[in-house]
ZAVO-723689 format. One record per atom (N, C-alpha, C, O): residue number from 1; residue in one letter; atom name; x, y, z. Coordinates in Angstrom, 2 decimals, padded with zeros to 5 digits. Each point is the difference from the previous one (the first is absolute). Example, Ala and Ser with C-alpha at 12.3 -4.5 7.8 and 13.67 -1.06 7.14 Angstrom:
bavex	vexfi	tivo	X	Y	Z
1	A	N	013.19	-005.69	007.80
1	A	CA	-000.89	001.19	000.00
1	A	C	000.90	001.20	000.00
1	A	O	001.04	-000.02	000.66
2	S	N	-001.39	001.07	-001.38
2	S	CA	000.82	001.19	000.06
2	S	C	-000.77	001.09	000.73
2	S	O	000.51	001.11	000.17
This chain:
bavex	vexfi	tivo	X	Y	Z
1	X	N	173.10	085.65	050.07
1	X	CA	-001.32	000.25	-000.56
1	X	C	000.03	001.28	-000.81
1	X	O	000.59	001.02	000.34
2	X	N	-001.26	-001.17	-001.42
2	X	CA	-000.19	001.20	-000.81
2	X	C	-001.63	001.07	000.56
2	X	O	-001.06	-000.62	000.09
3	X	N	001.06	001.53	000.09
3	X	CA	-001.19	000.46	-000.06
3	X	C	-000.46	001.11	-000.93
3	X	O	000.63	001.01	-000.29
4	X	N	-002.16	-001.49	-000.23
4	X	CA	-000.26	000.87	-000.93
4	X	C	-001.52	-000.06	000.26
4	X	O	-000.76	-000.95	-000.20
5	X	N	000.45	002.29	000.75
5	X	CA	-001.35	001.00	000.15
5	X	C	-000.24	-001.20	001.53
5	X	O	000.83	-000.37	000.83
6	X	N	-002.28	000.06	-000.95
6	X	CA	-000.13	-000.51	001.24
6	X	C	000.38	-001.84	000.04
6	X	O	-000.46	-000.78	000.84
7	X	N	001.36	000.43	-001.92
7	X	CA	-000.43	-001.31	-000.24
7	X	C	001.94	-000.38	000.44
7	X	O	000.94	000.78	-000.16
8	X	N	-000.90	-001.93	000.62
8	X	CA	001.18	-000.04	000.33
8	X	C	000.54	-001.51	-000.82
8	X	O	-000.64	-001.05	000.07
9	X	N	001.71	001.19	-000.71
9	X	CA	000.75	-001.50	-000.40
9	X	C	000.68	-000.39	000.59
9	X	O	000.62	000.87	000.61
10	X	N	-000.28	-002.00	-000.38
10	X	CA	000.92	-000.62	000.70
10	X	C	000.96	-000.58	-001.14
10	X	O	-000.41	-000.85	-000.78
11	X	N	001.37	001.21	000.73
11	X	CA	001.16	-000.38	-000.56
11	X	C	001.35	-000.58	000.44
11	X	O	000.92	000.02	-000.82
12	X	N	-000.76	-000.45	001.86
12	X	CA	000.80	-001.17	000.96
12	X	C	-000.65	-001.35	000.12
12	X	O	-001.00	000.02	000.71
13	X	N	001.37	-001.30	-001.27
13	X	CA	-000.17	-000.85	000.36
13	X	C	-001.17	-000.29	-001.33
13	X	O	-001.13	-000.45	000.18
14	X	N	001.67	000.81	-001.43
14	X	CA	-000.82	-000.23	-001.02
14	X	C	000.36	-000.65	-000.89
14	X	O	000.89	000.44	-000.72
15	X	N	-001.49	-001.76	000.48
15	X	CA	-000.17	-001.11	-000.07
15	X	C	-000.22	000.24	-002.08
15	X	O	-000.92	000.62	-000.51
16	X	N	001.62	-001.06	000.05
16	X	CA	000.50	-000.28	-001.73
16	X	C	-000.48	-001.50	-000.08
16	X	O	000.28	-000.91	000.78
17	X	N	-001.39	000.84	-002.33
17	X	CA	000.00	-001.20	-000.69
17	X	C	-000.13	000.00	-001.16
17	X	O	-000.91	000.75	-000.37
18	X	N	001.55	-001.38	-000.59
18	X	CA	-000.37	000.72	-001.50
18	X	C	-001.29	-001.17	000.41
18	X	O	-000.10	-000.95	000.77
19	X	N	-001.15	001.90	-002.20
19	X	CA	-001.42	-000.30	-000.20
19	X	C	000.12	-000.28	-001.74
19	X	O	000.41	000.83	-000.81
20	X	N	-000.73	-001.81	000.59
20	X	CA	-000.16	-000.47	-001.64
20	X	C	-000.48	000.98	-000.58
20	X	O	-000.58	000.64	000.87
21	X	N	000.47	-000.06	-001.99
21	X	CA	-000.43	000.58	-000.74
21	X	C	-001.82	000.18	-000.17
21	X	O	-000.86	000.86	000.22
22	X	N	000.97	-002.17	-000.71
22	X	CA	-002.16	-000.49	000.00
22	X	C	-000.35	000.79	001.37
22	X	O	-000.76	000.94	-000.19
23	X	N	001.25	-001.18	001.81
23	X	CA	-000.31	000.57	000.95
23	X	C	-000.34	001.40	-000.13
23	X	O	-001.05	000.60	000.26
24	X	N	002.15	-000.20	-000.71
24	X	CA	-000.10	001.39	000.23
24	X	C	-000.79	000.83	-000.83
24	X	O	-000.46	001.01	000.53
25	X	N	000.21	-001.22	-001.72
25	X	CA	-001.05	000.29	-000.84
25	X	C	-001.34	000.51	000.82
25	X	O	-000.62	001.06	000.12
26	X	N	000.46	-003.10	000.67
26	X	CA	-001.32	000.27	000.17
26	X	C	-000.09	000.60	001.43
26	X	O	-001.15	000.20	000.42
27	X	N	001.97	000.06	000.23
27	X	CA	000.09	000.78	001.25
27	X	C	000.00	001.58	-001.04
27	X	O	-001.00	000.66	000.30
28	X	N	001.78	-000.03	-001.29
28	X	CA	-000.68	000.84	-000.23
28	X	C	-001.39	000.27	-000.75
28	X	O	-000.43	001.14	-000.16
29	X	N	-000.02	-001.92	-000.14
29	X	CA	-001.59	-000.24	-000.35
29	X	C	-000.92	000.17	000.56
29	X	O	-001.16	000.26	-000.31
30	X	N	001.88	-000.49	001.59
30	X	CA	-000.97	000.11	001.56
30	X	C	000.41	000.83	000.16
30	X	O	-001.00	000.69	000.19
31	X	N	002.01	000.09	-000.07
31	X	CA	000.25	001.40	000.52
31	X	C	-001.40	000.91	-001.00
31	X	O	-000.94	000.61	000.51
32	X	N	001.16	-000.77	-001.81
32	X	CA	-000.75	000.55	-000.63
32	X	C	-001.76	000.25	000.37
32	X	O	-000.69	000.99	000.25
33	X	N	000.41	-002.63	-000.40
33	X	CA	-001.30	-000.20	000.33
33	X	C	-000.39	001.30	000.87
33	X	O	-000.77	000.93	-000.23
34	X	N	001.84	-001.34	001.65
34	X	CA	-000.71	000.70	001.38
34	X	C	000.63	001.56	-000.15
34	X	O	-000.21	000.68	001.00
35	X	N	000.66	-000.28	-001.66
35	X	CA	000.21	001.55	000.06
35	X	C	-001.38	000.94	-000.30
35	X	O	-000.91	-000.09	-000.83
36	X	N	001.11	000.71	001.54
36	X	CA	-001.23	001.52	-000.27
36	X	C	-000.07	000.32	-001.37
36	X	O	-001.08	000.25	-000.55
37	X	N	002.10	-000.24	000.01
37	X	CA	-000.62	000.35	-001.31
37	X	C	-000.54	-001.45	-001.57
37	X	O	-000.27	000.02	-001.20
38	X	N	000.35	-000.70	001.94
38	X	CA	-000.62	-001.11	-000.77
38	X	C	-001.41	000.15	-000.10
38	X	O	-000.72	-000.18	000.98
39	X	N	000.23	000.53	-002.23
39	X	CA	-001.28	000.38	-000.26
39	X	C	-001.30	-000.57	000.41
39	X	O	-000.97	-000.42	-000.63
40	X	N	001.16	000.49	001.53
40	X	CA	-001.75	-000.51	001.10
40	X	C	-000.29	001.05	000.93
40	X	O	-000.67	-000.37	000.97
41	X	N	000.94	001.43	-001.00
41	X	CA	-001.05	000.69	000.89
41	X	C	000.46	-000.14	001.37
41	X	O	-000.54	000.59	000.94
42	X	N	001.74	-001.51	-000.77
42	X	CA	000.24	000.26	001.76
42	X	C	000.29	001.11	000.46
42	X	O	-000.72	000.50	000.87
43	X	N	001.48	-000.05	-001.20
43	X	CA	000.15	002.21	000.57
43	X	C	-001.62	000.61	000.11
43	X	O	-000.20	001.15	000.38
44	X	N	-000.79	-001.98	-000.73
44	X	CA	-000.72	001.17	000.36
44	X	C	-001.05	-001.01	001.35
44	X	O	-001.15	000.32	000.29
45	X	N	001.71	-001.22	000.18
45	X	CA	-000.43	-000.06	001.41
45	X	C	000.71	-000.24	000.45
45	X	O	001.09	-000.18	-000.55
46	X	N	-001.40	-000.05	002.37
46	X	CA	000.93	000.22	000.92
46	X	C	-000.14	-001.34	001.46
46	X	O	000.48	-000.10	001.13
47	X	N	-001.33	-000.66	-001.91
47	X	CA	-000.39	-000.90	000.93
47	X	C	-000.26	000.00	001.59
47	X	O	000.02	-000.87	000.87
48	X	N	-000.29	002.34	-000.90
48	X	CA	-000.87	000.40	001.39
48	X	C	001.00	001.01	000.61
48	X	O	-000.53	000.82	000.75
49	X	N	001.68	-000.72	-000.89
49	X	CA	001.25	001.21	000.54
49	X	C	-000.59	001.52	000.13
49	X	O	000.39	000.79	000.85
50	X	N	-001.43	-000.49	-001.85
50	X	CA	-000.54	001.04	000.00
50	X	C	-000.84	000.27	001.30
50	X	O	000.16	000.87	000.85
51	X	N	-000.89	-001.63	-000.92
51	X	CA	-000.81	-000.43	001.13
51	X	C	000.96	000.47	001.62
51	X	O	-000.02	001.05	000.65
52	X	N	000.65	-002.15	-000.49
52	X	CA	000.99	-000.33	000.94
52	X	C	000.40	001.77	000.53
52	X	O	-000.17	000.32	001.18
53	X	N	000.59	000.51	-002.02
53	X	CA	000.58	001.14	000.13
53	X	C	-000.92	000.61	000.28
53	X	O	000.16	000.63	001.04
54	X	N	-001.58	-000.46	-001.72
54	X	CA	-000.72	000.53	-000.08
54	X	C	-000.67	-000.13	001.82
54	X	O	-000.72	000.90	000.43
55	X	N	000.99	-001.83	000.24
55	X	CA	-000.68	-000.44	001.14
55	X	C	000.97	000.23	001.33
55	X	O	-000.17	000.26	001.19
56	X	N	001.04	-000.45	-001.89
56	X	CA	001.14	000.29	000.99
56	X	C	000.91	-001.14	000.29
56	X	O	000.61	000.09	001.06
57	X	N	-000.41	-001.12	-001.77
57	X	CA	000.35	-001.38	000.38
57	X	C	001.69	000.21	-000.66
57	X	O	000.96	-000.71	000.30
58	X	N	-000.95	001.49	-000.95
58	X	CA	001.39	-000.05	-000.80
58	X	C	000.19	001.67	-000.37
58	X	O	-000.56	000.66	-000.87
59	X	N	002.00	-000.10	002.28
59	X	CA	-000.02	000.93	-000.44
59	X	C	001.10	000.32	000.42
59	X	O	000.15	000.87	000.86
60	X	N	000.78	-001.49	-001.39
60	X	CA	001.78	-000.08	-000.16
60	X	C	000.30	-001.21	-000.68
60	X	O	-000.67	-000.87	-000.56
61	X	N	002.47	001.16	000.91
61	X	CA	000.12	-001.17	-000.32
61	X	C	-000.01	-001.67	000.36
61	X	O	000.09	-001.06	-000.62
62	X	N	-000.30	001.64	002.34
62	X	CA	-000.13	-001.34	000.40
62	X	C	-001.06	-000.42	-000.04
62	X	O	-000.17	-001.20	-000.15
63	X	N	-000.70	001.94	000.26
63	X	CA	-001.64	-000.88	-000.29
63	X	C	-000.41	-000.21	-001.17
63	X	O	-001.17	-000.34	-000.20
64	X	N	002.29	000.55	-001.06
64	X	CA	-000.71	-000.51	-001.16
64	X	C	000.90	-001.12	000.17
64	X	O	-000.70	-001.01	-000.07
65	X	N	002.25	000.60	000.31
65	X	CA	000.32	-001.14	000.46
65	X	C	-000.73	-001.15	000.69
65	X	O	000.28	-001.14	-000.37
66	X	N	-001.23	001.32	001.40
66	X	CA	-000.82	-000.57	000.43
66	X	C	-001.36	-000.37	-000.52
66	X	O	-000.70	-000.77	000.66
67	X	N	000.33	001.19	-001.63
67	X	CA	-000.75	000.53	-000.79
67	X	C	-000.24	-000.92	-001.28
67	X	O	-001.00	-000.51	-000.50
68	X	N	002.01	000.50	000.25
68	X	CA	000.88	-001.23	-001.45
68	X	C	-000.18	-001.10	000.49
68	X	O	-000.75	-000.92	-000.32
69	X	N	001.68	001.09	001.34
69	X	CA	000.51	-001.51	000.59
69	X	C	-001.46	-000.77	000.84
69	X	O	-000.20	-001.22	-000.02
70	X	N	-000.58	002.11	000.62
70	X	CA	-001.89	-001.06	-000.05
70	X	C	-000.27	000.11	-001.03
70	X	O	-000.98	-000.71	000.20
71	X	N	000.87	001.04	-001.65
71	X	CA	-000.32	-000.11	-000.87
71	X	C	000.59	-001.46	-000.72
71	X	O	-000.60	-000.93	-000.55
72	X	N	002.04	001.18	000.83
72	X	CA	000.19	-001.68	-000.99
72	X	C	-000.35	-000.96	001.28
72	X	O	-000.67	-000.97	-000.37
73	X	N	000.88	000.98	001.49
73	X	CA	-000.16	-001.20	000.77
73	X	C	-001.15	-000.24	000.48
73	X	O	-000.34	-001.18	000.00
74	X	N	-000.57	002.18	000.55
74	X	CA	-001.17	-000.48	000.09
74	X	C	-001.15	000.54	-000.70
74	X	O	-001.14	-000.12	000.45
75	X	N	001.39	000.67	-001.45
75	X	CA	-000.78	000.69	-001.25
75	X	C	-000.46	-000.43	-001.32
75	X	O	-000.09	-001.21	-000.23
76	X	N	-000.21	002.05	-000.63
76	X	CA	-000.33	-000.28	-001.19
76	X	C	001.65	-000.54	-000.73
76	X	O	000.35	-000.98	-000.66
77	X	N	000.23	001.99	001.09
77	X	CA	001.01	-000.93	-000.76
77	X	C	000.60	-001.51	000.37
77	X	O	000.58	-000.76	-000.77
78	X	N	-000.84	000.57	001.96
78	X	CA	000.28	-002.00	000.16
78	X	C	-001.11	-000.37	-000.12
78	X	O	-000.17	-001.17	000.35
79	X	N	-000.90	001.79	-000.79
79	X	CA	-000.76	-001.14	-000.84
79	X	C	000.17	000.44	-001.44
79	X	O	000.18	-000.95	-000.76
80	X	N	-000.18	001.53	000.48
80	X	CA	000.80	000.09	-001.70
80	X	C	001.07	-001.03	-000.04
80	X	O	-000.23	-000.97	-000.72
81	X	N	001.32	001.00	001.35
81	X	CA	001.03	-000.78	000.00
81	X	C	-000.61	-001.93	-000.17
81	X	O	000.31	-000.96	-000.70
82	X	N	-001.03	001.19	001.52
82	X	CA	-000.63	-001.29	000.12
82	X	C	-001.02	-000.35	-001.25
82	X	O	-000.02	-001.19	-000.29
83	X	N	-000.59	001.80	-000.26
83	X	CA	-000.78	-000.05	-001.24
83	X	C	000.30	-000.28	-000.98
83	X	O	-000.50	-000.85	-000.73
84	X	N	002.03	002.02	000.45
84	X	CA	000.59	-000.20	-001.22
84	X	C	000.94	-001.60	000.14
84	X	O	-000.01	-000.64	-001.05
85	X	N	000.69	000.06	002.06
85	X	CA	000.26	-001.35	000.21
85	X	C	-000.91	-000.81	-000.58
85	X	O	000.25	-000.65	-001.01
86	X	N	-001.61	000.65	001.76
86	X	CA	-000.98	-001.35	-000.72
86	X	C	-000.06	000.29	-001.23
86	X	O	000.06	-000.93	-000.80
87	X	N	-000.19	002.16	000.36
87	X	CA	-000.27	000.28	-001.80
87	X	C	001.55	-000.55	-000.57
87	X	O	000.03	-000.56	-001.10
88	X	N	000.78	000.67	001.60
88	X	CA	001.39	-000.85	-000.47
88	X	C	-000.03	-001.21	000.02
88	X	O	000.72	-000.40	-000.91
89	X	N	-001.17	-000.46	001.47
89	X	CA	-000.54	-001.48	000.33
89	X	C	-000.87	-000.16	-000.79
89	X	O	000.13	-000.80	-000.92
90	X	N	-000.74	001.20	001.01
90	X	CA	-001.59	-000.12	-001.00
90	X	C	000.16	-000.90	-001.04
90	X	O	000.83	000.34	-000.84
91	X	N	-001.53	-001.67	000.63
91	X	CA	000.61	-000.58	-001.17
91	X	C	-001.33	-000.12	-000.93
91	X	O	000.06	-000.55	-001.10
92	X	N	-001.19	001.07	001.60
92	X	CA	-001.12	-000.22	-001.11
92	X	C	-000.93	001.61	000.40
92	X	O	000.01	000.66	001.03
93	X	N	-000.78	-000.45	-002.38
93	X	CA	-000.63	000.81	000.37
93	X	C	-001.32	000.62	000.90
93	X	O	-000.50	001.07	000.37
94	X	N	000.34	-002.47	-000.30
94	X	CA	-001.45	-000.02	001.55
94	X	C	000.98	000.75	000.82
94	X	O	-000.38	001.10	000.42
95	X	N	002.16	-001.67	000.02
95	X	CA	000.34	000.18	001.48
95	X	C	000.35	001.77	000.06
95	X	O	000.04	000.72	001.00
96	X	N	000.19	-000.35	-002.46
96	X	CA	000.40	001.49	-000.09
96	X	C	-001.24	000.61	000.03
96	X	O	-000.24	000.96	000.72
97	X	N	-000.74	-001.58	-001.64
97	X	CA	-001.70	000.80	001.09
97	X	C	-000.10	000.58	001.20
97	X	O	000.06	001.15	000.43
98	X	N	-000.30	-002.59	000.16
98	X	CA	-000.46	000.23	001.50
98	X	C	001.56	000.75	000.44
98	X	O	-000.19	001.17	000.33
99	X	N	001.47	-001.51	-000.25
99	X	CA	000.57	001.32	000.47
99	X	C	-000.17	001.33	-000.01
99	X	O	000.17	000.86	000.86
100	X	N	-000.58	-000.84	-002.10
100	X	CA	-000.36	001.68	-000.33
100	X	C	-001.34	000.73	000.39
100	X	O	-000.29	001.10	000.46
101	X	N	-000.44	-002.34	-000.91
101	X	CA	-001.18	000.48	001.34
101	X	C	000.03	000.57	001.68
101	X	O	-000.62	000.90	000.58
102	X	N	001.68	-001.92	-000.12
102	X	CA	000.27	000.20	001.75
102	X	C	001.17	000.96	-000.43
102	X	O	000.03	000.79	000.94
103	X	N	000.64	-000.52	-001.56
103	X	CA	000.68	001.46	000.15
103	X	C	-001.27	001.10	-000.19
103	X	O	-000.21	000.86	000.86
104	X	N	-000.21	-000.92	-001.48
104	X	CA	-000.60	001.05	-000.04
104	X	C	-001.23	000.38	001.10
104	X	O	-000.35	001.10	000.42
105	X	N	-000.24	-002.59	-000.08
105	X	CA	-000.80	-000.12	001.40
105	X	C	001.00	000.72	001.60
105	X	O	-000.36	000.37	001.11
106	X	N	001.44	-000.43	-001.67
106	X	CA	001.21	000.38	001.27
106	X	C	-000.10	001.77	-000.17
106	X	O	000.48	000.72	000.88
107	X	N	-001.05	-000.21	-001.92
107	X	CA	000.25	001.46	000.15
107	X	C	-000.98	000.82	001.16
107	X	O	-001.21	000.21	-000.01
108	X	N	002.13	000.10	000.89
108	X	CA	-000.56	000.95	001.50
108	X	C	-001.41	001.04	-000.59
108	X	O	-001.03	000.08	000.67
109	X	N	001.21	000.65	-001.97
109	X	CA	-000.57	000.94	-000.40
109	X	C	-000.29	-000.20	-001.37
109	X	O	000.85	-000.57	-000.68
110	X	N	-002.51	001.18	-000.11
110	X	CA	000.49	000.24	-001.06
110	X	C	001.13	000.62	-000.70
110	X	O	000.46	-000.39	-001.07
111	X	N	-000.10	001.30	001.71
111	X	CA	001.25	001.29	-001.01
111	X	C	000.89	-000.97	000.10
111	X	O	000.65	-000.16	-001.03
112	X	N	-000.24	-000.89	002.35
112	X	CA	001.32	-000.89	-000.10
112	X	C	-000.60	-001.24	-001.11
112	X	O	000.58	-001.09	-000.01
113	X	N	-001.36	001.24	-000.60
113	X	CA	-000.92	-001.27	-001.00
113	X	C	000.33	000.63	-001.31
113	X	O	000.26	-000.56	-001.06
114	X	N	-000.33	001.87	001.33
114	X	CA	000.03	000.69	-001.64
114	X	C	001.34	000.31	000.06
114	X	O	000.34	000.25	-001.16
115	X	N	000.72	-000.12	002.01
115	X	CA	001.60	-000.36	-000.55
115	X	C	000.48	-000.67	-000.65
115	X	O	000.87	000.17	-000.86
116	X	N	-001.84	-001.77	001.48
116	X	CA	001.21	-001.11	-000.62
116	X	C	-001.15	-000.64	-001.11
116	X	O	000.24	-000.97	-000.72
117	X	N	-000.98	001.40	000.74
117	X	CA	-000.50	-000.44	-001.24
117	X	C	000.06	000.79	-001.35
117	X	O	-000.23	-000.46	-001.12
118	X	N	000.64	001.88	001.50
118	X	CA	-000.05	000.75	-001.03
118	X	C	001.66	-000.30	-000.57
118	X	O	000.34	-000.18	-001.17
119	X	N	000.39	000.18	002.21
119	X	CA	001.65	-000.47	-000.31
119	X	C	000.20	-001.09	-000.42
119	X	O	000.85	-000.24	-000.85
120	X	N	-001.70	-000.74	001.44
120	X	CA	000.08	-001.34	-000.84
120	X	C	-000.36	-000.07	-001.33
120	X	O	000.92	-000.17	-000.80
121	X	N	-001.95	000.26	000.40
121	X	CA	-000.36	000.62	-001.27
121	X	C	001.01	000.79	-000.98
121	X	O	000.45	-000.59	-000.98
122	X	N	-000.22	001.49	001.17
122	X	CA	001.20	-000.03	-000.24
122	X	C	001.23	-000.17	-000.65
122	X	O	000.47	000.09	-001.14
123	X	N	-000.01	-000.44	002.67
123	X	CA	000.95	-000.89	-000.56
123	X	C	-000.31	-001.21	-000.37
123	X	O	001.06	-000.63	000.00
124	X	N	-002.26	-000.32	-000.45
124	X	CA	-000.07	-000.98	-000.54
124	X	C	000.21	000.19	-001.50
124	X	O	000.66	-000.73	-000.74
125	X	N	-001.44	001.99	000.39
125	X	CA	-000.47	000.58	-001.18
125	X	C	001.72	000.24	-000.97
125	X	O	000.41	-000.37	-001.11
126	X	N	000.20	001.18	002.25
126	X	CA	001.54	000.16	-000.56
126	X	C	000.74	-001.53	-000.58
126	X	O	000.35	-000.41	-001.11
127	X	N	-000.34	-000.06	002.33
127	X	CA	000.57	-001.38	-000.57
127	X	C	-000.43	-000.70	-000.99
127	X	O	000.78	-000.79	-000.54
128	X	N	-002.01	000.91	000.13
128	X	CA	-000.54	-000.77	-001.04
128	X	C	000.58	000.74	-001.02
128	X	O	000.65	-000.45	-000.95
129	X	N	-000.96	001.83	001.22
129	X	CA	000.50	001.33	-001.38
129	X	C	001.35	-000.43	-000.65
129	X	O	000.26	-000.26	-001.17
130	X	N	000.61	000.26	002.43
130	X	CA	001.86	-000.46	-000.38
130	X	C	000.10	-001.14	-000.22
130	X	O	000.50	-000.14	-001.12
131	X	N	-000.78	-001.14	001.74
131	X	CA	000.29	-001.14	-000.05
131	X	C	-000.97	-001.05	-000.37
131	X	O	000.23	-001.20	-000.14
132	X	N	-001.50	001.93	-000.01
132	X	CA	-001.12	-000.84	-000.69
132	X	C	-000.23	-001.50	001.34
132	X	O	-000.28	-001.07	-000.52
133	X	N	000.38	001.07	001.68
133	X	CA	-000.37	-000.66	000.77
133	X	C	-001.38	000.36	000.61
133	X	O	000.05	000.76	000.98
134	X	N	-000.80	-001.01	-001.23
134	X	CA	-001.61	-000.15	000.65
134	X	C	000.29	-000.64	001.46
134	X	O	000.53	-001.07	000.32
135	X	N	-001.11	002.19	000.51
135	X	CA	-000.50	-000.55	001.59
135	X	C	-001.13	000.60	000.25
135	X	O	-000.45	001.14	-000.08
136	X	N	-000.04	-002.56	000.51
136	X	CA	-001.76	000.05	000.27
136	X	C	-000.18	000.22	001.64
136	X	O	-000.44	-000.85	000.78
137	X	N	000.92	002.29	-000.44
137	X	CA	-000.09	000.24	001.60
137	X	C	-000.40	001.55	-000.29
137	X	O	-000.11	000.60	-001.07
138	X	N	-000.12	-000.07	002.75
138	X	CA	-000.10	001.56	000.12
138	X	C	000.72	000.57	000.80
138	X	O	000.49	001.13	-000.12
139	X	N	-000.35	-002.06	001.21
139	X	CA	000.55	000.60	001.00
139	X	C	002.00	000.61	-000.28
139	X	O	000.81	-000.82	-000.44
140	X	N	-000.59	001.55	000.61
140	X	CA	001.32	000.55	-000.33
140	X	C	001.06	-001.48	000.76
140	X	O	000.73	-000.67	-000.72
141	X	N	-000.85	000.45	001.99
141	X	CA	001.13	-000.97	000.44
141	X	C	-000.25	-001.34	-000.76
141	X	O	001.08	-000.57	-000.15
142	X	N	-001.99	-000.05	-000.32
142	X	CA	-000.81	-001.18	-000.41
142	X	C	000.92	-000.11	-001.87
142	X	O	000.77	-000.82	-000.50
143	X	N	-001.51	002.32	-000.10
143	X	CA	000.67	000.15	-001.25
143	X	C	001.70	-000.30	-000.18
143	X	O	000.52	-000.78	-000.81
144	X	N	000.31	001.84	002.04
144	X	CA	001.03	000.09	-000.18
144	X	C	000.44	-002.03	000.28
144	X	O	000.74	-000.64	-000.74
145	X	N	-001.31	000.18	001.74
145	X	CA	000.63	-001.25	000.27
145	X	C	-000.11	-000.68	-001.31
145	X	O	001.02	-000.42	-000.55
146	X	N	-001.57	000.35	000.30
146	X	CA	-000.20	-000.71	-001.82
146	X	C	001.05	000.10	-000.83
146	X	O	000.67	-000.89	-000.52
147	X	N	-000.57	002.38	000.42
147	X	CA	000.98	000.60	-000.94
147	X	C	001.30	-000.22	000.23
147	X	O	000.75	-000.12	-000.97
148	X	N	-000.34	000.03	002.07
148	X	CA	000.96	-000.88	000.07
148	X	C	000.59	-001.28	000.16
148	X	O	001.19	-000.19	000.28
149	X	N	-002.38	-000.97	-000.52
149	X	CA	000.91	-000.92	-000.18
149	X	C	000.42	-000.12	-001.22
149	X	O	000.85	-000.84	-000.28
């Protein structure tokens, strides 16, 4: 294993496949999309972490580990995960409606309402800017599922 800062790799028992070209593009496309500095405004929230610290719920490293990890599994982020899926399915625009409606009906809080709608936005706005693709959503997971098929 290699280690670097608190994050550890595993480098025994690592598994090689060449990836086509087209793949990898759009795996870096997605890298892109989801990076911090892709122009939507994600660096300037925190999807409640502030909070969390602020309360006492996360105040190392293992409780922001714990912290994350209810966040994608029983959090906003597995229902993001789940949102942006149906918006990938989505084959008409009634069904990307009403998704984007119940994503956004799913937000715990306004401030968690004005994240993903302000990020969705957005990044809808970007994609149309670069690639001239129009998506008729708000919600940030709803938009992104679109954008990538």
């Amino acid at each position: 294993m290699v280690r670097g800062g608190c994050w550890l790799i595993p480098t025994d028992k690592v598994q090689t496949q060449t990836v086509p070209l087209s793949d990898m593009r759009q795996l870096q496309l997605l890298t892109q999309w989801l990076s911090p500095a892709f122009p939507i405004g994600a660096f300037s929230y925190s999807h409640g972490l502030e909070w969390a610290v602020k309360t006492g719920d996360v105040m190392d490293g293992p409780s922001l580990k714990t912290w994350i990890f209810a966040n994608i599994i029983h959090g906003a982020g597995r229902n993001d995960a789940i949102f942006m899926a149906h918006a990938y399915r989505a084959d008409r625009n009634a069904q990307l409606h009403e998704i984007d409606q119940l994503a956004n009906a799913f937000a715990p809080s306004k401030e968690r309402l004005a994240e993903s709608t302000s990020m969705g936005k957005a990044f809808a706005k970007t994609i149309f800017d670069v690639w001239g693709n129009k998506i008729e959503a708000s919600s940030f997971s709803v938009v992104l599922g679109v954008a990538v098929k």
